[in-house]
C-alpha positions in Angstrom: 0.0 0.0 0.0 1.2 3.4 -1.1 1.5 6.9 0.8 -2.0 7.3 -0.6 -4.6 4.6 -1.6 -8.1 4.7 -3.3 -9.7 1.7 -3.4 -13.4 1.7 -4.8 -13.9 4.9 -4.5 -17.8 5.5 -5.4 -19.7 9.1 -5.0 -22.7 9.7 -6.6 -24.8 13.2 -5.9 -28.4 11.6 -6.1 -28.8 9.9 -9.6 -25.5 11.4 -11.2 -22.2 9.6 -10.6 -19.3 11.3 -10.4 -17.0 9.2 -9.6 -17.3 4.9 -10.4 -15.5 2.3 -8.9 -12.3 4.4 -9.0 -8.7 2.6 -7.6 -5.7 4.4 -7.5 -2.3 3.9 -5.3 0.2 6.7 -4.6 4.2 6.1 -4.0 5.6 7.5 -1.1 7.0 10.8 -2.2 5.8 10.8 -5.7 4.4 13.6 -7.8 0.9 12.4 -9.2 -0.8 14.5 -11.7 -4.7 14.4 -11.9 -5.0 15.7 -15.6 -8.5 16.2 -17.2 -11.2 18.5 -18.9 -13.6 20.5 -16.7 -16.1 18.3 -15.3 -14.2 14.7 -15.3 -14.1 14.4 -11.8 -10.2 15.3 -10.9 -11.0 17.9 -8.4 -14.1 15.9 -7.0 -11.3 13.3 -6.0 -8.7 15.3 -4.5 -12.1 16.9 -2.1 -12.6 13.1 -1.3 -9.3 12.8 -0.3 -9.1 15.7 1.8 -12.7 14.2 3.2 -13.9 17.5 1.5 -16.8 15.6 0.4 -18.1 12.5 1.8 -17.9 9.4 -0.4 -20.9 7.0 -1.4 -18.8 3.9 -1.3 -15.3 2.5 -1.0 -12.2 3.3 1.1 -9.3 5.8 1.6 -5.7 5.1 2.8 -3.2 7.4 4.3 0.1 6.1 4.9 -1.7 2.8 5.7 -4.6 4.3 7.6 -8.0 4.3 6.9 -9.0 7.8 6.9 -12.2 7.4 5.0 -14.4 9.3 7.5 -12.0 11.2 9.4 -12.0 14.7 9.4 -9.7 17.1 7.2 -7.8 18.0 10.1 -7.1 14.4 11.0 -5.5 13.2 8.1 -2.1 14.7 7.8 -2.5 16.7 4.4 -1.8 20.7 3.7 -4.2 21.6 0.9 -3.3 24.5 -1.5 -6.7 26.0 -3.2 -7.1 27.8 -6.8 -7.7 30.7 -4.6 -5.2 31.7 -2.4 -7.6 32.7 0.8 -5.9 34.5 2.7 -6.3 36.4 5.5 -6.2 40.5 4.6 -5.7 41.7 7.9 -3.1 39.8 8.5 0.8 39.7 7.4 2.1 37.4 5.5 4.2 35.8 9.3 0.2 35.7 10.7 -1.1 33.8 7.6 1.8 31.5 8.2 1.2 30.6 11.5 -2.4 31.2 12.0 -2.8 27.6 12.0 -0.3 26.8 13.8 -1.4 28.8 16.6 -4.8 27.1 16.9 -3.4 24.0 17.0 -1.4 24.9 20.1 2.1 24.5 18.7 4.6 26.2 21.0 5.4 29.6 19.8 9.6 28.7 19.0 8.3 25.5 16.9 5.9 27.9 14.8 8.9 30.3 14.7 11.2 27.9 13.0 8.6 26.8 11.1 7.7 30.0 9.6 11.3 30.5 8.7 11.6 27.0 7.0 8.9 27.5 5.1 9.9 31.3 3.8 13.3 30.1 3.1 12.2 27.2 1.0 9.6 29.6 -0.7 12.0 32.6 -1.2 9.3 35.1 1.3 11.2 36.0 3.7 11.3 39.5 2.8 7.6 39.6 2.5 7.0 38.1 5.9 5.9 41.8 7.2 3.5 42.5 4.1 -0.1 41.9 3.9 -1.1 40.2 1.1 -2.5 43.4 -0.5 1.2 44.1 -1.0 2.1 41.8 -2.9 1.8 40.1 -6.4 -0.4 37.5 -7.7 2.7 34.6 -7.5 3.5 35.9 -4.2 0.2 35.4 -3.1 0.3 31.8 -4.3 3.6 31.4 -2.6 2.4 32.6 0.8 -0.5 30.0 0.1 1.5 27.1 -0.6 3.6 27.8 2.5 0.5 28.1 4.9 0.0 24.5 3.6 4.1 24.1 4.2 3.9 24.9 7.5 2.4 21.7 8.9 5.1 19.6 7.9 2.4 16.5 6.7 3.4 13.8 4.2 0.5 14.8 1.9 0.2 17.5 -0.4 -2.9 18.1 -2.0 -2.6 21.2 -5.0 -6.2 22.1 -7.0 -5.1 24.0 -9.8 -3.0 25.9 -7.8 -1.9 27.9 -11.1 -5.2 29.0 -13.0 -5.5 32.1 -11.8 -1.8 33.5 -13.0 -0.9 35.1 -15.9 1.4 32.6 -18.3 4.8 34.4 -17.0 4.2 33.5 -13.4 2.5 30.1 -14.1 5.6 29.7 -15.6 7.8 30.5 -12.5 5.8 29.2 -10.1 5.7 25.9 -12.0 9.6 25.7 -11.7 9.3 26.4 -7.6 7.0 23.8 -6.8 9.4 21.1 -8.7 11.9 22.8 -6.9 10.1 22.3 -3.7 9.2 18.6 -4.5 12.9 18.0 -4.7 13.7 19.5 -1.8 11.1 17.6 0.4 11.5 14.2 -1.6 9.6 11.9 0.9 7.1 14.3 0.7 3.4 13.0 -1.5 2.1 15.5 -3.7 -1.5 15.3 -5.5 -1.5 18.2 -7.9 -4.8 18.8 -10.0 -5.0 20.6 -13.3 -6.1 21.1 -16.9 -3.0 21.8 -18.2 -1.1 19.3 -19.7 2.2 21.3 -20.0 2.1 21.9 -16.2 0.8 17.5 -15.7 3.9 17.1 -18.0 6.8 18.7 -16.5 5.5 18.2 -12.8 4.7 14.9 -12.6 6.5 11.5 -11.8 2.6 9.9 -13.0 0.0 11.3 -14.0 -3.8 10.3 -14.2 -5.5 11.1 -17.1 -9.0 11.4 -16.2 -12.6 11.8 -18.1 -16.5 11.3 -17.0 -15.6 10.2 -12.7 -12.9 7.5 -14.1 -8.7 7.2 -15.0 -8.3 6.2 -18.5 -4.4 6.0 -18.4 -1.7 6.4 -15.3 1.8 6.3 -16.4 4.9 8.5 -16.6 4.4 11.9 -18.9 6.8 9.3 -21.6 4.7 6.2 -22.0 1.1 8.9 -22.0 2.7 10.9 -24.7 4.1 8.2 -26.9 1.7 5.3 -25.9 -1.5 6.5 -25.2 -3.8 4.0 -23.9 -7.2 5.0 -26.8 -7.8 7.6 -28.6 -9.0 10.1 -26.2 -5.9 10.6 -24.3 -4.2 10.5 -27.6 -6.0 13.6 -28.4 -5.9 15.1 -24.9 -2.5 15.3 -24.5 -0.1 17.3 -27.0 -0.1 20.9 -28.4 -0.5 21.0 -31.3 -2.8 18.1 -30.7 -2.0 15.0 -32.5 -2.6 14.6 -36.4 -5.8 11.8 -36.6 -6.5 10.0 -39.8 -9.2 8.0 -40.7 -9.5 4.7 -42.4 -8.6 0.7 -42.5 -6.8 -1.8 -41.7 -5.9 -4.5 -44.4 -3.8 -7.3 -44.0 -1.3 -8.9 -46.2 2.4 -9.9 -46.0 2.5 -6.8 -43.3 -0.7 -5.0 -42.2 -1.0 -1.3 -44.3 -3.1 1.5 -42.9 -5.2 2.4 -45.8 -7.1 5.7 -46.0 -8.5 6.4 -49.7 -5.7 6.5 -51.9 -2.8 6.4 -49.5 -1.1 3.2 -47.9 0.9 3.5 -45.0 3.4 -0.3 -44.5 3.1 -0.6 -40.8 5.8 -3.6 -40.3 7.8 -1.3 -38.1 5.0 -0.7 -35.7 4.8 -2.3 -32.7 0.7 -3.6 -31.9 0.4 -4.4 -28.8 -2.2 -7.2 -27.1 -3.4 -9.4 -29.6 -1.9 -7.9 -32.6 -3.5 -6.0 -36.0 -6.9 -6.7 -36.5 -8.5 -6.1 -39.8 -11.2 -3.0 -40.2 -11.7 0.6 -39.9 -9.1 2.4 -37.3 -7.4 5.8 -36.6 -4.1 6.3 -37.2 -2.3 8.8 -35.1 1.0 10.6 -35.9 2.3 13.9 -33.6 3.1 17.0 -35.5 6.8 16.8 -34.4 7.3 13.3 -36.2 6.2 14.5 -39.2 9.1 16.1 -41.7 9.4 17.8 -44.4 12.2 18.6 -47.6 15.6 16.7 -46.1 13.6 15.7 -43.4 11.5 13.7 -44.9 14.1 11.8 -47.2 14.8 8.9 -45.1 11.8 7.9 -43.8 9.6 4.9 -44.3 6.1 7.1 -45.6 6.5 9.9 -47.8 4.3 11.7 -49.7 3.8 15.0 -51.4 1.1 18.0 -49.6 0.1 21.4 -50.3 0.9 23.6 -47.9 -2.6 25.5 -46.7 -2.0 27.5 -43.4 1.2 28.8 -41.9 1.6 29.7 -38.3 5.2 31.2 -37.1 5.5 30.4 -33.4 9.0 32.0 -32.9 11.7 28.9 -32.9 8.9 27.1 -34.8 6.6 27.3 -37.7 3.2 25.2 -37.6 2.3 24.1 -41.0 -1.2 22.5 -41.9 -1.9 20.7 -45.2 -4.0 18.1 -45.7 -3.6 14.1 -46.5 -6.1 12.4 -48.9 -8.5 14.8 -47.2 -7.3 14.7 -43.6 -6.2 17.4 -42.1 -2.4 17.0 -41.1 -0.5 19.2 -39.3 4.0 19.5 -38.6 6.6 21.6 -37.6 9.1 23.1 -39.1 11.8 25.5 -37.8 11.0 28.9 -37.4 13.7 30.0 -40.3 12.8 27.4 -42.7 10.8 30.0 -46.0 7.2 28.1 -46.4 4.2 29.5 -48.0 0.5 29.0 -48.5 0.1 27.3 -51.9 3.7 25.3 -51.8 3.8 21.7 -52.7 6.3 20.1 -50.1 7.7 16.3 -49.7 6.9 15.3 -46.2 7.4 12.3 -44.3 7.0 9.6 -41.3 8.0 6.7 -39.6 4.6 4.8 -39.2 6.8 3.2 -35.8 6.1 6.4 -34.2 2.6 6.5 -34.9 -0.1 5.5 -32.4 -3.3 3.3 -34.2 -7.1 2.9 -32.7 -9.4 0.4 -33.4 -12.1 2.6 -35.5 -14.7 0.7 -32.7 -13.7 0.3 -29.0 -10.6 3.5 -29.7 -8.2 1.4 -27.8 -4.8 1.5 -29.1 -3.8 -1.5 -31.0 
């Protein structure tokens, strides 16, 4: 059993459920990631863990103790909100150890505490401020050292992030890695939407949709393995390149989609193997090439080049394949223009397929 353990986690809110049947097992000291769309649930677990919300069936562990109906303050976890809540009137020294206070903790412990906490944090010079004083990421700071101060095993974020501005989600991305490392026996939860901050956080992450985990695995094997079609498409920006069409077998299975066949024996299937029938195939922009580029690899064909996007180090280019719409990079100084016909390429072993049914990866 792990630092945190879900086991059959049920909650329905009258007819509607919310969550279903849900299992899920945290390392000591790892960084999970609950990644999803609005609505799938990822929050509403992270309140059940926090006993937040009371569950409709099933069971909670921390560190080996059933905490399923124990209060919040019982079971060892700092929570950090989407809103920082803090106290106005106070500085940011009282916000600190407001808490502390009313638990009774002797007045040198909350000291040191305090100072731990603002030199992990970088606030220390803020510690005399009210929070009216100070920015938007300092805010957050303060917040995420009020849950700091407790010294518990569990940390429990809820898209701590959302409300910055892209510079300081940035930043404050960066410090909160920074602060897992420096407290590495330390569990975090950490919910968001945003699968650049799931990415670069996270040790796991949870991919989540309608109350249930469709995939949990390290950032590598999400992005380059996706479990079905949905997290394929979830997780990526630009989002992955999906064509439609069959599967035919032969010597080697082909991908066909109208007039373009595409050799798959360097793909790995997994499970059972190819099956014949309609499927998706999925390549990401950044394994499609183009010119030189394409050259060497195993698919090639020839595209008209339809919209241009410069993104700085990179330019986005969209064409289209026997109808599909396919999208790749190129780099930012390569000269491309609306109208061009360009050689690109693939290797199909890169790609991710879908049965066209069930959207499980094959």
């Amino acid at each position: 059993m792990g630092s945190v353990s879900v086991n059959k986690l049920h909650l329905s809110f009258g007819d509607v459920e919310v969550l279903k049947d849900l299992d899920l097992n945290v390392e000591q000291g790892e960084f999970l990631v609950l990644l999803g769309s609005s609505g799938c649930g990822k929050s509403t677990l992270l309140n059940c863990i926090a006993g937040l919300l009371d569950i409709t069936d099933g069971q909670i562990f921390i560190k080996e103790r059933n905490v399923t109906w124990e209060q919040p303050r019982d079971r060892g976890i700092g929570m950090v909100f989407q809103s920082y809540a803090l106290y106005p009137q106070m500085t940011v020294e009282g916000n600190l150890a407001f808490g502390l206070k009313n638990a009774g903790v002797p007045r040198d412990e909350i000291s040191k505490r305090v100072a731990r906490a603002a030199e992990i944090l970088h606030i220390g010079p803020l510690l005399k401020r009210k929070p009216a004083q100070l920015s938007g990421g300092q805010r957050q700071r303060v917040a995420i050292g009020r849950a700091l101060v407790r010294d518990v095993d569990v940390f429990l974020f809820d898209e701590p992030l959302s409300n910055l501005d892209a510079k300081l989600r940035a930043e404050l991305r960066v410090e909160i890695k920074r602060l897992h490392q420096k407290l590495e026996d330390t569990t975090m939860i950490y919910v968001t939407h945003d699968q650049i901050e799931a990415m670069t956080l996270a040790d796991r992450i949870a991919i989540m949709r309608a109350g249930a985990i469709q995939q949990l695995g390290d950032p590598h094997t999400i992005y380059n393995k996706p479990v079905n079609k949905y997290v394929a498409g979830f997780v990526g920006s630009p989002s992955i390149n999906f064509i439609g069409g069959t599967l035919e077998q032969g010597s080697e299975p082909v991908f066909v989609a109208g007039s373009t066949k595409i050799g798959l024996e360097r793909y790995a299937f997994s499970g059972a193997g190819p099956t014949q029938g309609k499927a998706t195939f999925g390549i990401r922009p950044e394994h499609v090439f183009m010119d030189k580029g394409a050259e060497d690899q195993p698919f090639r064909a020839e595209v008209e080049v339809e919209v241009i996007e410069p993104m700085g180090a990179d330019t986005l280019v969209w064409s289209r394949l026997d109808g599909n719409e396919l999208r790749f990079r190129v780099d930012g100084q390569t000269h491309v223009k609306k109208g061009d016909r360009r050689w690109i390429g693939f290797d199909p072993a890169r790609a991710s397929i879908f049965d066209g049914q069930t959207e499980m990866r094959l």
